[in-house]
N, C-alpha and C positions, 0 to 999 in steps of 0.2 A: 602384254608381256615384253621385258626390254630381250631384243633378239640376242643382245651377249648372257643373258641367264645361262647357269651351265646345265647338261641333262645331269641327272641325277638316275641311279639305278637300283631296282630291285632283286633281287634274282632267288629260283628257285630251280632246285632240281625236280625234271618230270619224264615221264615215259619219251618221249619227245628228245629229249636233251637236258635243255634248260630254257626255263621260261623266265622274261626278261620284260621288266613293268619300267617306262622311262619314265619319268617327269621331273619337271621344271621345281626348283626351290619352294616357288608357288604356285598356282593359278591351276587352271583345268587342263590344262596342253598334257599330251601325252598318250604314248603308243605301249603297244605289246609285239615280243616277236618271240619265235624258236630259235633258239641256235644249238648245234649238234653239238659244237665244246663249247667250252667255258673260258675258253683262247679267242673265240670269235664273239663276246661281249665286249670284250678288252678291246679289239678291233675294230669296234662298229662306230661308221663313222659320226654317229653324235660323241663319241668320247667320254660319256660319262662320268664325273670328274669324282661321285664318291659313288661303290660298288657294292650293296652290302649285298651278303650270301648267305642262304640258310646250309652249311656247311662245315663242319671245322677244321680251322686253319691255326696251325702250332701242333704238332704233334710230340709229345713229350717222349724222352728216351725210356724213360718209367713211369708208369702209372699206378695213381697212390688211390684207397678208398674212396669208389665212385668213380674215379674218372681223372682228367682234369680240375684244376682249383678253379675253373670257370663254370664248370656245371654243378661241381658242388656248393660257388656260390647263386645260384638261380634257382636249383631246385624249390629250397624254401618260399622261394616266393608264388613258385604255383601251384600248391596245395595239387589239388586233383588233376590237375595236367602235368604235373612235373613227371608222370610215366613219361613224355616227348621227350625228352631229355636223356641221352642214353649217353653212356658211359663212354669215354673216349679212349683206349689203350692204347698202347704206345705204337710210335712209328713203327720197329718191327712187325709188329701184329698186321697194322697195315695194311705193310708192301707186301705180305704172306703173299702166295700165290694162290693157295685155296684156303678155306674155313679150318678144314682138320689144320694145318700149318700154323694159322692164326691164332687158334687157340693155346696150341704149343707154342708159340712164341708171346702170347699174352702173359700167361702162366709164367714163362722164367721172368718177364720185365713186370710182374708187379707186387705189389706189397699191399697187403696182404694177396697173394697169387689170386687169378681169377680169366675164365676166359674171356672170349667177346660174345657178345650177344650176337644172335644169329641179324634182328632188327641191324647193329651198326654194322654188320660186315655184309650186307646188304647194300648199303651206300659205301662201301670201303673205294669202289672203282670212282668214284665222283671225288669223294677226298683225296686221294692220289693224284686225281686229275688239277684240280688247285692247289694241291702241292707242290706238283711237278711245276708248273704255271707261275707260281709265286716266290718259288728258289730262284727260278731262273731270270728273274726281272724285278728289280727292287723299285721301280718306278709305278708298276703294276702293286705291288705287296702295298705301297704307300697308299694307294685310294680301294683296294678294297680289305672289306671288313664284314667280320664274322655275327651274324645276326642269328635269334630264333624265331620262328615267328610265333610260338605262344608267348616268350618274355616280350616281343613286341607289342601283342597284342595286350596283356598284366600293365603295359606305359600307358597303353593309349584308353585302356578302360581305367585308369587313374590309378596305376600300381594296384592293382586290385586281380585276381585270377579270378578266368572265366567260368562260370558253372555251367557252361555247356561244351561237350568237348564236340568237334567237328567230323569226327568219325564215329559209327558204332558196329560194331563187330564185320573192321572194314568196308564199312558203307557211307556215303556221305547220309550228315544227318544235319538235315536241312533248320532246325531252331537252332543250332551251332555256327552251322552258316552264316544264317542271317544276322547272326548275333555279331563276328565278327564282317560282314560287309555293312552292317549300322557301324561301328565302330570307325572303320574307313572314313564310313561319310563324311561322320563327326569331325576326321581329322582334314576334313576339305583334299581328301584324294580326290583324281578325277573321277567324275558321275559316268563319262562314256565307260571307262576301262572296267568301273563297279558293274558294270549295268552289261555287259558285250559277255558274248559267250567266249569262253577259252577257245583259244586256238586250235588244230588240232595236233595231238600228242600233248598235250595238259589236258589236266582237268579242274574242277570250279575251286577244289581245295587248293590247288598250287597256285593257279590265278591269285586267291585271294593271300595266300601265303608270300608269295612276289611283293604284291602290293602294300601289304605291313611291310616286307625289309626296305622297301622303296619311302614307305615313312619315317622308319629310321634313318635312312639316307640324306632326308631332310633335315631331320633330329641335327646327326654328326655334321651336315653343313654349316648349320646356324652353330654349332659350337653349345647344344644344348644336350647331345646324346651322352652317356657315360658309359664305361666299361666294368664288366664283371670278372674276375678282379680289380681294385684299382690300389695299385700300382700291378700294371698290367706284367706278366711273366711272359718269357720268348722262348722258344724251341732252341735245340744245339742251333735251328738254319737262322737265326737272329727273326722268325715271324714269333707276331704276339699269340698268345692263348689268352684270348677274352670274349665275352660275348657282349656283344652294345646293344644298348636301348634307349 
């Protein structure tokens, strides 16, 4: 491996923090770590030079039928997994301080009115935290990018969605699993990181969830990843709403 390769990152939100899959453009090289924010990815000294997050980043001042025009254009593509895919409302909704709030402020900012899902005001503290993060440093905003890992995984199973989903009534479900760590291999991610137990505060789904937005990482390196929208739409803070794959 030429030692100027840049790292490359994965990232996923987990009990833990954030679970953070590095590797190299190519080859097997490549670590796992926790980090408590999403501030200290940014700062770890491999530097990472593309960042992709299963997260969303652009938060629109209104939100129209479904969500964002970036989940509404994904959905169709994954039949039976497009439940993953949850609705995004608007920034007010948010920065709400609690759920009752959220909802109320969901409701006046959308068309057709609608609240949030209890699912995305659940991650609401994680998205705030990359939003706060990516307002305040456009240097930062420029290398990371907003991934999912079922639309990753739809690329790398050859635009096709998966028919196995990897949880079942909240439980990992291990032929989903496996289904998506073949996938992996296929895309020559590294074998230790497939293979090594999650760290502790992750667990096997985030692991392998890291690991797809770390292949898109690759993807958008080589100049082969695309976004959902394209031409891609920006929030009032000039970040995009799009999901890459």
């Amino acid at each position: 491996m030429n030692p100027r390769a840049p790292w490359l990152a994965g990232v996923d939100g987990c009990a833990g923090g954030w679970i953070a899959t590095f590797v190299r453009p190519s080859g097997a090289e490549g670590s796992v770590a926790i980090f408590e924010r999403f501030a200290d990815v940014l700062a770890d000294p491999r530097a990472p030079e593309v960042i992709c997050v299963d997260v969303p980043i652009g938060l629109p001042a209104k939100a129209g039928h479904g969500g964002r025009s970036a989940e509404n254009a994904v959905r169709p593509l994954l039949a039976a997994r497009q439940s993953s895919v949850f609705s995004v409302p608007s920034r007010a909704a948010i920065e709400a301080s609690d759920y009752r709030l959220a909802c109320r402020m969901a409701l006046a900012t959308s068309d057709p009115p609608r609240k949030v899902s209890k699912q995305l005001y659940n991650i609401a503290p994680k998205i705030r935290e990359v939003d706060v993060v990516l307002r305040g440093n456009a240097a930062a905003a420029a290398r990371v990018y907003e991934v999912h890992p079922e639309l990753a995984f739809w690329r790398l199973n050859g635009e096709r969605s998966l028919n196995e989903p990897k949880k079942v009534k909240s439980r990992p479900h291990p032929p989903g699993l496996a289904l998506r760590r073949g996938l992996l291999r296929d895309a020559e991610m590294p074998g230790a990181l497939l293979d090594m137990q999650p760290p502790y505060g992750a667990r096997e789904d985030d692991l392998l969830d890291a690991l797809a937005c770390a292949a898109i990482a690759r993807r958008i390196h080589v100049g082969t990843a695309r976004p959902f929208p394209d031409p891609v739409p920006r929030d009032d803070y000039g970040l995009p709403m799009a999901i890459w794959t």
